[in-house]
C-alpha positions as CSV (number, residue, x, y, z in Angstrom):
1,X,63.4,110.9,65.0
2,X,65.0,114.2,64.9
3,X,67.5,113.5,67.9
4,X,68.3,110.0,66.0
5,X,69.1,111.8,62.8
6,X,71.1,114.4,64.8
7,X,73.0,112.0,66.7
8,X,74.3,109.9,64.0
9,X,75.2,113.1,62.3
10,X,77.2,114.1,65.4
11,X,78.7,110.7,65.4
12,X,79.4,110.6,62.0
13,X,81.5,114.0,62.4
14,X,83.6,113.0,65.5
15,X,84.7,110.2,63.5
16,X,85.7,112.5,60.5
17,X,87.7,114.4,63.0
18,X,89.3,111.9,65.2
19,X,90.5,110.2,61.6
20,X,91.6,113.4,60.5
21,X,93.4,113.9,63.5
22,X,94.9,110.8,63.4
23,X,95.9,112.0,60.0
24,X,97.5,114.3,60.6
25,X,99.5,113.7,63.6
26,X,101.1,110.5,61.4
27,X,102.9,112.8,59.5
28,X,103.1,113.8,56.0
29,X,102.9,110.3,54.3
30,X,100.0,110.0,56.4
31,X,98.3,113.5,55.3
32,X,99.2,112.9,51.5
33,X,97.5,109.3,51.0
34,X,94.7,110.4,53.8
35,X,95.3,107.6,55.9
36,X,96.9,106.1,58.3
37,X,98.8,102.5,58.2
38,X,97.8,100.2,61.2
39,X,101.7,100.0,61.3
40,X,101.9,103.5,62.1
41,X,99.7,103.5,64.7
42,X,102.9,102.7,67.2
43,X,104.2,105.6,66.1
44,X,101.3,108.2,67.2
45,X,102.2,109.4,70.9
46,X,100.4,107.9,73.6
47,X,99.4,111.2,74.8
48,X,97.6,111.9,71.7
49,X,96.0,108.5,71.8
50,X,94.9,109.2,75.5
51,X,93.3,112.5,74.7
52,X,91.0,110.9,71.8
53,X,90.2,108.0,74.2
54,X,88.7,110.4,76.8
55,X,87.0,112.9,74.5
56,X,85.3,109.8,73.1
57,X,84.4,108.4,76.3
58,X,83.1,111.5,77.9
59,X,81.1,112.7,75.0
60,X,79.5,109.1,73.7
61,X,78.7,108.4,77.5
62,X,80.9,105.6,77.2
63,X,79.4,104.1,74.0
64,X,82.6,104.6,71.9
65,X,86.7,104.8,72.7
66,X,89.3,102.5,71.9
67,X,89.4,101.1,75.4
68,X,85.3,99.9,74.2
69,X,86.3,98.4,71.0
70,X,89.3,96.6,73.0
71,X,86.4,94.9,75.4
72,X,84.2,94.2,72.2
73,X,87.4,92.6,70.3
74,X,88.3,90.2,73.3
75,X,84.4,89.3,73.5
76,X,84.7,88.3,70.0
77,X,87.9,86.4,70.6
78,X,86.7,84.2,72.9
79,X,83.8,83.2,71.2
């Protein structure tokens, strides 16, 4: 139970700082609303994009990345 409540802490954490990263390298818009437009998105370098993709792959054992929710979107798609 305690490695349950611990994980879903940890996950909750690297989500608060991969969207506060995300924040933040949008730019200043971004940073003073505290979000980031799906528009924007384009905008974030794909080096930046690359580095949260592997940090989320390595340390969720492949469980979570964007390249996962891409495969879980085109499941859904084809449904």
């Amino acid at each position: 139970m305690t490695y349950l409540i611990f994980a879903e802490i940890s996950t909750y954490l690297a989500f608060q700082i991969t969207r506060d990263a995300l924040i933040v390298i949008s730019g200043a818009k971004a940073k003073g609303r505290e979000f980031v437009y799906w528009t924007e998105v384009k905008n974030i370098p794909n080096t930046d994009l690359a580095t949260i993709e592997r940090l989320w792959l390595q340390f969720s054992g492949g469980k979570f990345g964007y390249s996962v929710q891409k495969v879980g979107l085109e499941t859904e798609d084809s449904k």
